[in-house]
C-alpha positions as CSV (number, residue, x, y, z in Angstrom):
1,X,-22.6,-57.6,-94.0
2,X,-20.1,-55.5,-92.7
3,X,-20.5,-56.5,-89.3
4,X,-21.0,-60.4,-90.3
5,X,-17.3,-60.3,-92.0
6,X,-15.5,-58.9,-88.7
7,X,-17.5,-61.5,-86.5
8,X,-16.0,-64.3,-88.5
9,X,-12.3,-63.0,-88.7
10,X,-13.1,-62.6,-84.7
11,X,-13.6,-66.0,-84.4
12,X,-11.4,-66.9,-87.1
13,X,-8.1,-65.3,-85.0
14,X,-9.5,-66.6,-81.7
15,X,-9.2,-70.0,-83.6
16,X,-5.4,-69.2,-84.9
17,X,-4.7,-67.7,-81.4
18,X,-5.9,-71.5,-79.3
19,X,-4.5,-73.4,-82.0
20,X,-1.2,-71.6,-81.8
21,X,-0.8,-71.5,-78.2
22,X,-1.8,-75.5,-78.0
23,X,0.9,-76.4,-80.9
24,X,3.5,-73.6,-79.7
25,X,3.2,-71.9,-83.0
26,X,4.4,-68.3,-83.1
27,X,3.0,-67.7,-86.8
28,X,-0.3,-68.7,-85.4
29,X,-0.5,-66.7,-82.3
30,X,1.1,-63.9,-84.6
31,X,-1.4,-63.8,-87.0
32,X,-4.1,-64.3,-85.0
33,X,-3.3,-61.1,-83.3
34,X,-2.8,-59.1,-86.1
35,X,-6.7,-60.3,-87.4
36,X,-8.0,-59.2,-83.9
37,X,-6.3,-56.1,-83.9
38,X,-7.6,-55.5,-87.8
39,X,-11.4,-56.3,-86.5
40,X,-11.4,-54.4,-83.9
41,X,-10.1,-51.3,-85.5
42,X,-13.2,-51.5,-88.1
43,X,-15.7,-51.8,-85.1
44,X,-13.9,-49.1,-83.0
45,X,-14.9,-46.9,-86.1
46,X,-19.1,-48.1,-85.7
47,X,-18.6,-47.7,-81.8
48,X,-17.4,-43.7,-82.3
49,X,-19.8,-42.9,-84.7
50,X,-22.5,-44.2,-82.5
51,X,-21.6,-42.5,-79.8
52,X,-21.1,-38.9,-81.2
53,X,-24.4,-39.5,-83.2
54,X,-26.1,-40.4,-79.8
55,X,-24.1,-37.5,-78.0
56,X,-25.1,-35.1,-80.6
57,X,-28.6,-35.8,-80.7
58,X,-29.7,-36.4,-76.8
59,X,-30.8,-39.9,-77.1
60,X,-30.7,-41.4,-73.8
């Protein structure tokens, strides 16, 4: 579910972020930024603990 809601607001602030940059809308681009920047900090988290769980145990 977790990963379902972040895929959306990715798509969601690419959205902002095209529609922005076509209408010259700083609020747009802005806040379309700030959405990326919020989704990728919650998949940076799964990504780490991914790779120390696969570092830790050998799985190749």
């Amino acid at each position: 579910m977790r990963d379902i809601i972040t895929l959306i607001g990715v798509i969601l602030s690419i959205v902002l972020i095209v529609i922005g940059n076509k209408k010259n809308n700083k609020i747009f681009i802005s806040i379309g930024v700030v959405l990326i920047l919020i989704c990728l900090g919650y998949m940076a988290q799964d990504f780490f603990k991914g790779f120390i769980h696969g570092f830790i145990n050998g799985d190749l």
